[in-house]
C-alpha positions as CSV (number, residue, x, y, z in Angstrom):
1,X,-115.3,22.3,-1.7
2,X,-112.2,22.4,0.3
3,X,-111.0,18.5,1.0
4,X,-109.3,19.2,4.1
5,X,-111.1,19.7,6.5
6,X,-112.9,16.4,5.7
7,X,-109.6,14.7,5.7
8,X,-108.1,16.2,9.0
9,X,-110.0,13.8,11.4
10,X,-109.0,10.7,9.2
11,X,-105.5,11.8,9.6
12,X,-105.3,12.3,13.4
13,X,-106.9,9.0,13.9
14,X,-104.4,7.1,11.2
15,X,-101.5,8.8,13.3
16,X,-103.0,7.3,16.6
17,X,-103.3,4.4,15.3
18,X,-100.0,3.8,13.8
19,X,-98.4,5.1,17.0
20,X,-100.3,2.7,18.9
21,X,-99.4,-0.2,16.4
22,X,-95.6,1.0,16.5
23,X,-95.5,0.8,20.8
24,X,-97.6,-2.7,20.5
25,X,-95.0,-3.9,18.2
26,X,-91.9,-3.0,19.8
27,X,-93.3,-4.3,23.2
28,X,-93.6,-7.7,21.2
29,X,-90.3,-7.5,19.7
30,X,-88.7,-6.3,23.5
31,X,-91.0,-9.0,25.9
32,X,-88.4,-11.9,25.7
33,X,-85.8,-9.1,26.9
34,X,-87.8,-7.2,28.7
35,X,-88.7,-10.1,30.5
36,X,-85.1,-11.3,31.5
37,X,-84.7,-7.8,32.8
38,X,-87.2,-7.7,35.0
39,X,-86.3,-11.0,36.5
40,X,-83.2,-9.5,37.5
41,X,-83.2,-5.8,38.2
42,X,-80.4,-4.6,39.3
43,X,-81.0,-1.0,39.1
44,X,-83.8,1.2,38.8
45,X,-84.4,4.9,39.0
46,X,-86.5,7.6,37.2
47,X,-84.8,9.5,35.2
48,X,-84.9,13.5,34.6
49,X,-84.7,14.1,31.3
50,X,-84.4,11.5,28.3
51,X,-84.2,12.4,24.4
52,X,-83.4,10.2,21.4
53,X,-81.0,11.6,18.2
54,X,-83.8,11.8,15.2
55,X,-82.7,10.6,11.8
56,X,-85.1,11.7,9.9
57,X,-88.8,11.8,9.0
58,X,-91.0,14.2,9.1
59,X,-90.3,17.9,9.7
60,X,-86.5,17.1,9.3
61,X,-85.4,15.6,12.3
62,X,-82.1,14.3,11.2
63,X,-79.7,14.9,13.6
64,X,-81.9,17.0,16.3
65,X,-82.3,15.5,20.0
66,X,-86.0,14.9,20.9
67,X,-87.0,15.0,24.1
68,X,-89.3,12.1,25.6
69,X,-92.3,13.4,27.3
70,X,-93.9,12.1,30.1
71,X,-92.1,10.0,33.2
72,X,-89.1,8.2,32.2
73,X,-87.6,5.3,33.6
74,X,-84.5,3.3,33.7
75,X,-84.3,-0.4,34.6
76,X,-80.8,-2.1,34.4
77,X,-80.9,-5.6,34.3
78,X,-77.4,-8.0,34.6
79,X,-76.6,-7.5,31.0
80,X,-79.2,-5.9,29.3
81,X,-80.7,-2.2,30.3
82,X,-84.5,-0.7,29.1
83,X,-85.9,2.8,29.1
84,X,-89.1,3.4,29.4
85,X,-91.2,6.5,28.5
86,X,-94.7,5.4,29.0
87,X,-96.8,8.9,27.8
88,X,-94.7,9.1,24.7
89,X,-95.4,5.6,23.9
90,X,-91.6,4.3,23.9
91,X,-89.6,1.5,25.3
92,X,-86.4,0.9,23.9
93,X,-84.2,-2.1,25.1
94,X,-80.6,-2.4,24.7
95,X,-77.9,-5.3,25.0
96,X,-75.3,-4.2,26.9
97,X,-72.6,-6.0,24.9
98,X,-74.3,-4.4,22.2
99,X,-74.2,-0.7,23.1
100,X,-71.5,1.7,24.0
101,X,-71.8,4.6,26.9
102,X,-70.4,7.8,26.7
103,X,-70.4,11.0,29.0
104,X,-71.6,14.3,27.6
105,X,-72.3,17.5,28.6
106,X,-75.4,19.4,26.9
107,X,-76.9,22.7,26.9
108,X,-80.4,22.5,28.8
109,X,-82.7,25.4,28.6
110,X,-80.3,27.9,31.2
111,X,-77.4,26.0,32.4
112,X,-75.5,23.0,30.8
113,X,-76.3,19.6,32.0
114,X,-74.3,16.5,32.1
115,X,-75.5,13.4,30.2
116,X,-75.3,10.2,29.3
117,X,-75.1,9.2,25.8
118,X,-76.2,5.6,24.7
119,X,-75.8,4.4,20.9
120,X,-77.2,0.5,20.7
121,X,-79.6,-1.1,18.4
122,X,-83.2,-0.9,19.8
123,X,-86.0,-2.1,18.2
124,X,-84.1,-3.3,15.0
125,X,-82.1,0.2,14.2
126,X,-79.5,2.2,16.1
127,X,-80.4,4.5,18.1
128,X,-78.8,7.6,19.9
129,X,-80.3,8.0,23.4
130,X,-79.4,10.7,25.9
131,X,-80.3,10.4,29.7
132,X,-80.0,12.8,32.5
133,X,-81.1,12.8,36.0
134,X,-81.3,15.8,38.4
135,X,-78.7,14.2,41.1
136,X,-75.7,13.0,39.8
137,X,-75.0,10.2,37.3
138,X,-72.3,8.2,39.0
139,X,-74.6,5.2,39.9
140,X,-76.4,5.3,36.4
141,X,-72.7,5.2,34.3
142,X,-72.0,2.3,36.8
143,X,-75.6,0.3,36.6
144,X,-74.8,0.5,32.6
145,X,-71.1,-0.6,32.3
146,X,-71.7,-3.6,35.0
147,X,-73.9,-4.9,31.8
148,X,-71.1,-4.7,29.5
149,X,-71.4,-1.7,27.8
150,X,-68.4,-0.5,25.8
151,X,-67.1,2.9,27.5
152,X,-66.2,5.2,25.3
């Protein structure tokens, strides 16, 4: 008798789970910042496109951009920044003073785009998070360095 098919459901439902577990925990570990952010927005704006630098794991993910599914949303607070991604089941919150900003231009799908590169610790690790929108990223590079972002 073939074990797998037996085992597949047990697996799908341990991989819910865990990615449930991983978004409750990083909202617990994010809420006292999260919080401050909230109390003082002072940008916000949906974002186009938003992908994070994997380092590993599985399938070999080191060093490939994954994109963030779902809506995606930035809030910038007065010196601390969040993005959200809701569907994917990701928030990650960054310390301004903590995190450095760079400008980037990617290929996406037909025509190059330009980006926004953010490498900070989020959630305990550093991250490498890029963020597009479909009009112009002047006010974005501006919301993020007004929280004390190091420009590089």
């Amino acid at each position: 008798m073939n074990p797998i098919p037996v085992l597949a459901p047990f697996v799908i439902v341990g991989g819910g789970y865990l990615m449930v577990r991983r978004q409750r925990h990083e909202r617990a570990r994010n809420a006292p910042l999260r919080g401050e952010i909230e109390t003082h927005v002072c940008f916000d704006t949906t974002l186009y496109r938003a992908s994070i630098l994997g380092t590993g794991g599985f399938g070999g993910t080191r060093g490939q951009w994954i994109s963030l599914r779902g809506p995606k949303r930035l809030t910038v607070g007065t010196d601390a920044f969040m993005i959200s991604a809701p569907q994917a089941l990701r928030e990650l919150v960054f310390k301004g003073r903590e995190s450095s900003i760079a400008f980037s231009q990617m290929p996406s799908r037909l025509v190059a785009r330009d980006w926004i590169v953010i490498t900070g610790q989020a959630d305990g690790r550093q991250v490498q998070l890029a963020i597009t929108k479909k009009e112009g990223l002047a006010d974005i590079w501006q919301a993020l360095a007004r929280t004390g972002a190091a420009i590089i």
